[in-house]
C-alpha positions in Angstrom: 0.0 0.0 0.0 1.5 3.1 -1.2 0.8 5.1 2.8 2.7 2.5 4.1 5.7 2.7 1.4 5.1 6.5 -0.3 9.0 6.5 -1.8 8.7 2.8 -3.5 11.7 2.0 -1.4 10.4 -1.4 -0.2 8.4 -2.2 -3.5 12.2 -1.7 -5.2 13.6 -4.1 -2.8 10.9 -6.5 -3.1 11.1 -6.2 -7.1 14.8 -7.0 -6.6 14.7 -10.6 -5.5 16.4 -9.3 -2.5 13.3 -11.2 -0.7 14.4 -14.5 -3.0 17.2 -15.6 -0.9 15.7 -16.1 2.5 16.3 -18.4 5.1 14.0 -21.2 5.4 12.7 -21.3 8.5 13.7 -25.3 8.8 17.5 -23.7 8.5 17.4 -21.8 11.3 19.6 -21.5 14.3 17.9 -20.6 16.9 20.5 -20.0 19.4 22.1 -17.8 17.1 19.8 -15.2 17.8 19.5 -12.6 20.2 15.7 -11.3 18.9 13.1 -13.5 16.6 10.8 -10.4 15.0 7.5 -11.9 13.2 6.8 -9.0 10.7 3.1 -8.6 10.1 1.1 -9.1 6.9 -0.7 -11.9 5.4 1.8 -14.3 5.2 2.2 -14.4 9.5 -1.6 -14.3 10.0 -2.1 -17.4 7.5 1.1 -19.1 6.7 2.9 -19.0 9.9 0.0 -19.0 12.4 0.4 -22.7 12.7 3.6 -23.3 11.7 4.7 -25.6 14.0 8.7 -24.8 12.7 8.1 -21.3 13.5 6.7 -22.1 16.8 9.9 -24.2 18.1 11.7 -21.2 16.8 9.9 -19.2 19.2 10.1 -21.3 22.0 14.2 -21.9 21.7 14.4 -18.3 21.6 12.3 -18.0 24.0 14.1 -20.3 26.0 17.4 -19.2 25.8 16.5 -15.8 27.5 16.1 -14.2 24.4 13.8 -11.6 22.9 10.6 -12.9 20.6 9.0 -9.9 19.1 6.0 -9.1 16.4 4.1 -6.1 14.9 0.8 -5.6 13.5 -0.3 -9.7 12.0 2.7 -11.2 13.3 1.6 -11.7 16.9 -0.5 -14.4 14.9 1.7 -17.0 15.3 2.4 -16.2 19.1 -1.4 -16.9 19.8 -1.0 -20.5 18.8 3.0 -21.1 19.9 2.5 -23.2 22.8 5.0 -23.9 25.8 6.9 -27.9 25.5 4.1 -28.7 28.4 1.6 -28.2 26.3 0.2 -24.8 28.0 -0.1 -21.0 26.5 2.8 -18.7 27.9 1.4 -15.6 29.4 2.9 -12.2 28.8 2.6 -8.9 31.4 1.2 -6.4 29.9 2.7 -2.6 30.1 2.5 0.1 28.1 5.2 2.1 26.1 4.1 5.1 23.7 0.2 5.5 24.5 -0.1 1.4 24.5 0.8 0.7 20.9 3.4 -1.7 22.2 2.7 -4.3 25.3 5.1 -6.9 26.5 7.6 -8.0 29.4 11.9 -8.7 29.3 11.2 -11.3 26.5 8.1 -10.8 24.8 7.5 -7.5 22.7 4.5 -6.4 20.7 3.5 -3.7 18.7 -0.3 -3.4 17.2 -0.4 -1.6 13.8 1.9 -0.4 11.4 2.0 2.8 13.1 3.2 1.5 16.1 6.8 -0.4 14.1 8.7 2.8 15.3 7.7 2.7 18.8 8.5 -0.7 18.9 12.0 -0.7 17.5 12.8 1.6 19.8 11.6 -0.4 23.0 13.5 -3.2 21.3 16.4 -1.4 21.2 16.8 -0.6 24.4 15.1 -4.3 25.3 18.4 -5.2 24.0 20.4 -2.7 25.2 19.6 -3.3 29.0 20.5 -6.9 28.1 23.9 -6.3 26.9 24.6 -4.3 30.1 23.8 -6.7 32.3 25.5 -9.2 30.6 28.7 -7.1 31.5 
């Protein structure tokens, strides 16, 4: 949608195959990764909802004290990721930038594509309060 992309910059990267050469998700590493980040969209509301791949993804992230984080659609998946007993994980809620993001340590959320900035930014420093109390 041309509000959400007004320059073409993303449609340009899109058009360049740059989106070709991804990962599959059976490929990944999870304990490579400090953050998981579900973008939103169609494809994490109907494709990844259920994926059971993505959900051990989340979980080993998860797991390993790390951050799992989605915008707008891509909480989808979260709503179906269950814990290895079998039970829903609950996450606190707070608020950050007139509640457009909610969340705890490990869990971030942001509602809209509107709300992307404001969740980068507690994301950022998510993982910057991390990194100083790892030292």
């Amino acid at each position: 949608m041309e509000e959400y992309d007004p320059e073409g910059k993303y449609k340009k990267m899109y058009e360049s195959g740059l989106a070709d050469n991804t990962t599959p998700l059976s490929d990944v590493d999870a304990s490579a990764y400090d953050v998981v980040f579900v973008v939103g969209g169609h494809g994490a509301m109907y494709d990844l909802a259920e994926s059971e791949t993505l959900h051990k993804i989340i979980n080993d992230v998860y797991d390993n004290g790390n951050i799992v984080s989605a915008v707008c659609h891509g909480p989808a998946p979260l709503v179906f990721t269950k814990r290895p007993d079998g039970k829903m994980s609950e996450v606190a809620n707070y608020t950050a930038d007139e509640k457009v993001v909610w969340g705890n340590e490990q869990v971030l959320t942001g509602r809209d594509p509107f709300s992307a900035e404001a969740l980068g930014d507690e994301l950022v420093k998510a993982l910057a309060n991390r990194s100083q109390q790892e030292n």
